[in-house]
N, CA, C and O atoms as a DFTB+ gen file, in Angstrom:
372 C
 N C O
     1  1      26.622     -16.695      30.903
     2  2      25.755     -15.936      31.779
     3  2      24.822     -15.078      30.934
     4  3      25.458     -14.454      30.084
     5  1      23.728     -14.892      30.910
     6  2      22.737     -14.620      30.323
     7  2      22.363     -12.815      31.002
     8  3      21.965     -12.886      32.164
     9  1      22.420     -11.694      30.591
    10  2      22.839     -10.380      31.064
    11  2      20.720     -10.213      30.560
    12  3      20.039      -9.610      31.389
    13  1      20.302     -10.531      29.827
    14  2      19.480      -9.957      29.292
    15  2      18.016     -10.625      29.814
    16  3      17.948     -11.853      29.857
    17  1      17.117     -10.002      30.117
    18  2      15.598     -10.628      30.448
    19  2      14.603     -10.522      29.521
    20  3      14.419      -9.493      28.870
    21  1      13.761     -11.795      29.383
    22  2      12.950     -12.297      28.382
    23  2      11.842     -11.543      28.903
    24  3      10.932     -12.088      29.527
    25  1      11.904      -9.823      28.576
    26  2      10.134      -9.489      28.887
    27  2       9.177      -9.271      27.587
    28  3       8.150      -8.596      27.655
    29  1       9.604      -9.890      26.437
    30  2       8.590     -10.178      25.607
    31  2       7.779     -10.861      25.616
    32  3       7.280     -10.994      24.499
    33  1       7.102     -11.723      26.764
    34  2       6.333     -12.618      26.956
    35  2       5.574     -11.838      28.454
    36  3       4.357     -11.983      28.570
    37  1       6.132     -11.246      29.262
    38  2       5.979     -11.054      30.593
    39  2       5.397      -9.394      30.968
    40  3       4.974      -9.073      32.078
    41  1       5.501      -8.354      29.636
    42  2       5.013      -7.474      29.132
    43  2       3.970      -7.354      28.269
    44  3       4.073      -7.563      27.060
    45  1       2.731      -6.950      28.955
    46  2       1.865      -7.055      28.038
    47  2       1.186      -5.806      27.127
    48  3       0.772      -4.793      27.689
    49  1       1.116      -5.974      25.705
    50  2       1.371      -5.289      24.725
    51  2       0.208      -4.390      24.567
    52  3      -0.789      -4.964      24.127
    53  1       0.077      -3.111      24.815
    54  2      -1.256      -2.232      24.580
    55  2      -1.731      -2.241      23.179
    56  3      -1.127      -1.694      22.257
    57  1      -2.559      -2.723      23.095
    58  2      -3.708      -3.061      22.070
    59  2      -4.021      -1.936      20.794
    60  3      -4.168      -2.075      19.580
    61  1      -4.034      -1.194      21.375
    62  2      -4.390       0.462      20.673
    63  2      -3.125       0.996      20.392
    64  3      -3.101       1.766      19.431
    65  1      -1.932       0.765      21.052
    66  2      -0.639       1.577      20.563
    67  2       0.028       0.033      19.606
    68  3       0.461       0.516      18.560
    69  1       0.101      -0.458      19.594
    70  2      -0.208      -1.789      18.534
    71  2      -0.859      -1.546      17.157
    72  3      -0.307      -1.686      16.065
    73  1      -2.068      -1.177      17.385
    74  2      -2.891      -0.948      16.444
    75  2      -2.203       0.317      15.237
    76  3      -1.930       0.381      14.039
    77  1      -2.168       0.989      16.183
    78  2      -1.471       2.716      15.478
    79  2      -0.428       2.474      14.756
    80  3      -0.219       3.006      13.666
    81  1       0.581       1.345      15.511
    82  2       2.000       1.512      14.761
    83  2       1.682       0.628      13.710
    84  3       2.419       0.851      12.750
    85  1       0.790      -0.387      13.480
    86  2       1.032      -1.199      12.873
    87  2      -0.032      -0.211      11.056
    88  3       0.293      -0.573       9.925
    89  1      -0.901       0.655      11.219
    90  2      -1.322       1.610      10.842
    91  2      -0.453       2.393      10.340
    92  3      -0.323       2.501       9.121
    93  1       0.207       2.996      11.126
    94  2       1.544       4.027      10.768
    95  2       2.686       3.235       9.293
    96  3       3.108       3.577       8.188
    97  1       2.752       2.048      10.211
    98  2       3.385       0.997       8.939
    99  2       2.913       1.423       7.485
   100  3       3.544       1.905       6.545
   101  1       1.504       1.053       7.644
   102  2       0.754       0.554       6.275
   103  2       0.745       1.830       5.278
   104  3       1.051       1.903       4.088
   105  1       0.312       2.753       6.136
   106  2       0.390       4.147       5.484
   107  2       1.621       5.047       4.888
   108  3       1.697       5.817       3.930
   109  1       2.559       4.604       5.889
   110  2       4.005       4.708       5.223
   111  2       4.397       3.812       4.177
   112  3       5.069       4.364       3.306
   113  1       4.213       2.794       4.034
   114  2       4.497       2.031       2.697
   115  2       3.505       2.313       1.522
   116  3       3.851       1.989       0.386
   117  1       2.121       2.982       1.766
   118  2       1.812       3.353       0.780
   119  2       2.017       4.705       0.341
   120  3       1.870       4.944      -0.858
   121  1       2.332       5.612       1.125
   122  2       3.257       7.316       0.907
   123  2       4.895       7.086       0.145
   124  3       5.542       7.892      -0.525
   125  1       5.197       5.825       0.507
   126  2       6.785       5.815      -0.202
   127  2       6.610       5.042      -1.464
   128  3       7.380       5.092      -2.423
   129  1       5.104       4.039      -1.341
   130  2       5.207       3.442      -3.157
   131  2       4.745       4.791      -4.078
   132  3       4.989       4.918      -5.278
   133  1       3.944       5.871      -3.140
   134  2       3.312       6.479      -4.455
   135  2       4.112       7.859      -4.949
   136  3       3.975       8.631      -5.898
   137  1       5.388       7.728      -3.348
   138  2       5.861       8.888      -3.836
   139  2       7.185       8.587      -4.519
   140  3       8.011       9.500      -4.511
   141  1       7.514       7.416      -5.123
   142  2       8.458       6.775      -6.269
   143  2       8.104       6.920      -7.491
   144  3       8.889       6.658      -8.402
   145  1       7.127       7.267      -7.665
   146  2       7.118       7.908      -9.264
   147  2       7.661       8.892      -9.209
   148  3       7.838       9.600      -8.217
   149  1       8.126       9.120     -10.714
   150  2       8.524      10.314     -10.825
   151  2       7.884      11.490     -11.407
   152  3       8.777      12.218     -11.843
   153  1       6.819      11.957     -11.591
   154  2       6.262      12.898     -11.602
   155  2       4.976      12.932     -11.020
   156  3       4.504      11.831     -10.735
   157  1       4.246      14.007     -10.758
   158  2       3.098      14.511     -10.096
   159  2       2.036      13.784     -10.887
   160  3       0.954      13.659     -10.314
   161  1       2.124      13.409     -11.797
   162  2       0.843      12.864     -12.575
   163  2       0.981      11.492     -12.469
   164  3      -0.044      10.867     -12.742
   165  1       2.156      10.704     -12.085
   166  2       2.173       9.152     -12.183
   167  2       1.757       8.950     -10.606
   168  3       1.071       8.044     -10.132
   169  1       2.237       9.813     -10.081
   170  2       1.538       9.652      -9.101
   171  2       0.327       9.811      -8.159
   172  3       0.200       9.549      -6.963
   173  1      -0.726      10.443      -9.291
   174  2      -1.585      10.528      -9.206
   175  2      -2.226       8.981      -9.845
   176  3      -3.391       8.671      -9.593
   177  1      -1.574       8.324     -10.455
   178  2      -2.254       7.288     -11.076
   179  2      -1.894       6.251     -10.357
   180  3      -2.563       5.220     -10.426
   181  1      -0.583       6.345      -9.397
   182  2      -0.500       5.483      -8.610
   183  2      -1.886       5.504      -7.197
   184  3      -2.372       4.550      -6.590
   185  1      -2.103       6.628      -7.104
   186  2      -3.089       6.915      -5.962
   187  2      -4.168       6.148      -6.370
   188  3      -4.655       5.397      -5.525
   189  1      -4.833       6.181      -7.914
   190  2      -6.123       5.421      -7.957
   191  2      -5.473       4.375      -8.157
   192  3      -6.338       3.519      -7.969
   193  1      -4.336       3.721      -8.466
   194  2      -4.168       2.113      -8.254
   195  2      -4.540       1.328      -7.088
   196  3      -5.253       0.354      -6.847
   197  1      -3.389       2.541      -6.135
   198  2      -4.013       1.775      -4.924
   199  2      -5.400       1.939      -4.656
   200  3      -5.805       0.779      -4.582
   201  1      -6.195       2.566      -4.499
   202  2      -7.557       3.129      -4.509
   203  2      -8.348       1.511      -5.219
   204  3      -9.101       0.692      -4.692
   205  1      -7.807       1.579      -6.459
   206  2      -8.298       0.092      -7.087
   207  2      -8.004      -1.216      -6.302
   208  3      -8.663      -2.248      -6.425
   209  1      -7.126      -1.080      -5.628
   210  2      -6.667      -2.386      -4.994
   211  2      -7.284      -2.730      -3.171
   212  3      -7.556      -3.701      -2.466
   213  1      -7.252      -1.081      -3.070
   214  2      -7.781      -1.352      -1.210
   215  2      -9.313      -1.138      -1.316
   216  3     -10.039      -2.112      -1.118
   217  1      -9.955       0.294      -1.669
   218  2     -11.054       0.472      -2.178
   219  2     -11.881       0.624      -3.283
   220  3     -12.341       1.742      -3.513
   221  1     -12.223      -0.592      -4.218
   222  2     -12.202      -0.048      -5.674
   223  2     -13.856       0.940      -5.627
   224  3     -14.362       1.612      -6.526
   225  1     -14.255       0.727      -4.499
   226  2     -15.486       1.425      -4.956
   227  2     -15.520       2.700      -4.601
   228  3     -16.416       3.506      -4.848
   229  1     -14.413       2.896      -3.948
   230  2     -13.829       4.722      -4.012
   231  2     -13.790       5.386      -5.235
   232  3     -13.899       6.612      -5.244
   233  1     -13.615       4.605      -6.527
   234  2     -13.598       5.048      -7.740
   235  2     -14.189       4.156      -8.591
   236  3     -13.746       3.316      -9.374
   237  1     -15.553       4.605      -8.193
   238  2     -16.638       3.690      -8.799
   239  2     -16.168       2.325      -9.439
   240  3     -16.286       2.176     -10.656
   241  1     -15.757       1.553      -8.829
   242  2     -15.112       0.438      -9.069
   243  2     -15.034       0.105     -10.504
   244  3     -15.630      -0.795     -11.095
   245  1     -14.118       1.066     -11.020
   246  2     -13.024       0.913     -12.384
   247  2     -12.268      -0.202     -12.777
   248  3     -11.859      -0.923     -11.868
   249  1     -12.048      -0.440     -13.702
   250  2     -11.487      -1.319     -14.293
   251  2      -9.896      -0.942     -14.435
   252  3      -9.338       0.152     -14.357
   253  1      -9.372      -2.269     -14.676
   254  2      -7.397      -1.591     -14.774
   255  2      -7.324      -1.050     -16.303
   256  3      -6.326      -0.422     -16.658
   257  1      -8.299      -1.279     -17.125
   258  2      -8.322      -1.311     -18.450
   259  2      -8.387       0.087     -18.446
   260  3      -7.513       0.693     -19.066
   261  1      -9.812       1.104     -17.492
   262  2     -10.248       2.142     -17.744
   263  2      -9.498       3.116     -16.785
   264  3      -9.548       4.285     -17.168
   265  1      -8.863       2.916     -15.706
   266  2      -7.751       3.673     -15.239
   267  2      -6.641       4.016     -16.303
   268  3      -6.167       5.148     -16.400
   269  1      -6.254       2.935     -17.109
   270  2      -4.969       3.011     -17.913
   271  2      -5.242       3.830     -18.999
   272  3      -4.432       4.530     -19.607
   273  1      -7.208       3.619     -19.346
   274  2      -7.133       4.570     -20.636
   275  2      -7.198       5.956     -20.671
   276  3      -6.950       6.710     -21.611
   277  1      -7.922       6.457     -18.412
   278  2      -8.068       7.770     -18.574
   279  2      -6.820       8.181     -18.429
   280  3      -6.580       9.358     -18.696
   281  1      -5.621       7.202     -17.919
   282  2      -4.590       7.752     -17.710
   283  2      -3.177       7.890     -18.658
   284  3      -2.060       8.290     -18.330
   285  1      -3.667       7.413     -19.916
   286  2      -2.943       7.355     -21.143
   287  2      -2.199       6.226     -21.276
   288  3      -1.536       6.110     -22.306
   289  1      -2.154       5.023     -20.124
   290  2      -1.467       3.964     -20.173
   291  2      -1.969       2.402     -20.537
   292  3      -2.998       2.152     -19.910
   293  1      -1.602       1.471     -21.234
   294  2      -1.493      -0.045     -21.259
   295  2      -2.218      -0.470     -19.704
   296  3      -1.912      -0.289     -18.525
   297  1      -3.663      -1.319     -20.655
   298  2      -3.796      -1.659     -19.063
   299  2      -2.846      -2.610     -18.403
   300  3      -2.845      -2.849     -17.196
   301  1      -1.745      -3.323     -19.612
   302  2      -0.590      -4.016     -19.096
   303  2       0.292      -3.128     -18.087
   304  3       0.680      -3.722     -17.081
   305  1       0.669      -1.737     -18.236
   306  2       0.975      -1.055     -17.684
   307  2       0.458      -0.683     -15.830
   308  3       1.094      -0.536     -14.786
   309  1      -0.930      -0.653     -16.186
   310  2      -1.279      -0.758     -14.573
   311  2      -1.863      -1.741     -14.249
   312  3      -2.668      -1.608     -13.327
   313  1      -1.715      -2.934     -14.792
   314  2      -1.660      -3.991     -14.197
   315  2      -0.598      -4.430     -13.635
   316  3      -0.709      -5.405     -12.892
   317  1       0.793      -3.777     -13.862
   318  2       2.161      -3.824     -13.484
   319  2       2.194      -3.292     -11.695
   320  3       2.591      -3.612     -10.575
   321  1       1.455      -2.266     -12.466
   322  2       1.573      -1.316     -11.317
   323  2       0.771      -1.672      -9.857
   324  3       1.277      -1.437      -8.760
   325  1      -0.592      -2.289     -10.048
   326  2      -1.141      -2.811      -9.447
   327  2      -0.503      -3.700      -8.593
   328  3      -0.475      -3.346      -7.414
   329  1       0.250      -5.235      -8.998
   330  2       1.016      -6.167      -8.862
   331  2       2.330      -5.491      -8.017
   332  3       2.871      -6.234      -7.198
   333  1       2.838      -4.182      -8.174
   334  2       3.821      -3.690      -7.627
   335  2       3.246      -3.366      -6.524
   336  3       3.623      -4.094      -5.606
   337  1       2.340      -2.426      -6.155
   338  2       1.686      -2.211      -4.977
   339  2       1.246      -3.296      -4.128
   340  3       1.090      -3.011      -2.941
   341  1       0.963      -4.738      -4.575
   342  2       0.493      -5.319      -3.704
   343  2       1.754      -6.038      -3.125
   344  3       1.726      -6.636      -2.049
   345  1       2.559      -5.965      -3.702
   346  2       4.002      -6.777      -3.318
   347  2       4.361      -5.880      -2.480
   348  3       4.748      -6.253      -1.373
   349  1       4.325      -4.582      -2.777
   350  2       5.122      -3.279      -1.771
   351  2       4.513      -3.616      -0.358
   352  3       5.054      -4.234       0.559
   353  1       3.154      -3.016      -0.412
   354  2       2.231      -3.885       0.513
   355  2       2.159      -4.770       1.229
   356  3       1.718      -4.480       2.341
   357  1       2.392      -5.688       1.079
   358  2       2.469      -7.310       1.214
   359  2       0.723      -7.664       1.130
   360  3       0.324      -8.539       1.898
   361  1      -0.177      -7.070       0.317
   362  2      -1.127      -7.421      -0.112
   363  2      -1.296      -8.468      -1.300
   364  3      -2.359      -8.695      -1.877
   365  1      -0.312      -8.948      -1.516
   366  2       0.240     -10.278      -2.876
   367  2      -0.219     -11.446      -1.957
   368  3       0.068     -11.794      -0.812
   369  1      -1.145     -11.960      -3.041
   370  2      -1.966     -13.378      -2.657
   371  2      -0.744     -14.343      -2.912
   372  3      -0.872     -15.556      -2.750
């Protein structure tokens, strides 16, 4: 006997409160990748990563080379980092 009703099909889904949560998502996964560093300054370098990855022309569209050098790191280093964010994300091609 079946107790439960299929109104996922028969409920229709508001568009705009959809929109928000799915928003709320994105923004929370990028507040918990950047707030996993461990100090105030990596995570400042995580901020222009992502910055490099969603908007690079927010920061005059920089290079991973020239983020890493103002930021004392291997651009192997934030190229790591980059690659981590987009996986966190699910921005990974």
């Amino acid at each position: 006997m079946k107790t439960n009703h299929d109104s996922f099909f028969s409920e229709p889904v508001d568009p705009t409160q959809e929109a928000r949560f799915l928003a709320s998502e994105v923004v929370c996964r990028l507040l918990i990748w950047m707030s996993e560093a461990a100090s105030l300054e990596e995570r400042g370098v995580r901020a222009t990563v992502a910055l490099y990855c969603v908007r690079p022309d927010l920061i005059t569209e920089a290079t991973l080379e020239e983020i890493g050098h103002v930021a004392g790191r291997s651009k192997q280093a934030v190229h790591h980092m980059a690659n981590s964010f987009r996986e966190t994300t699910g921005l990974a091609s």
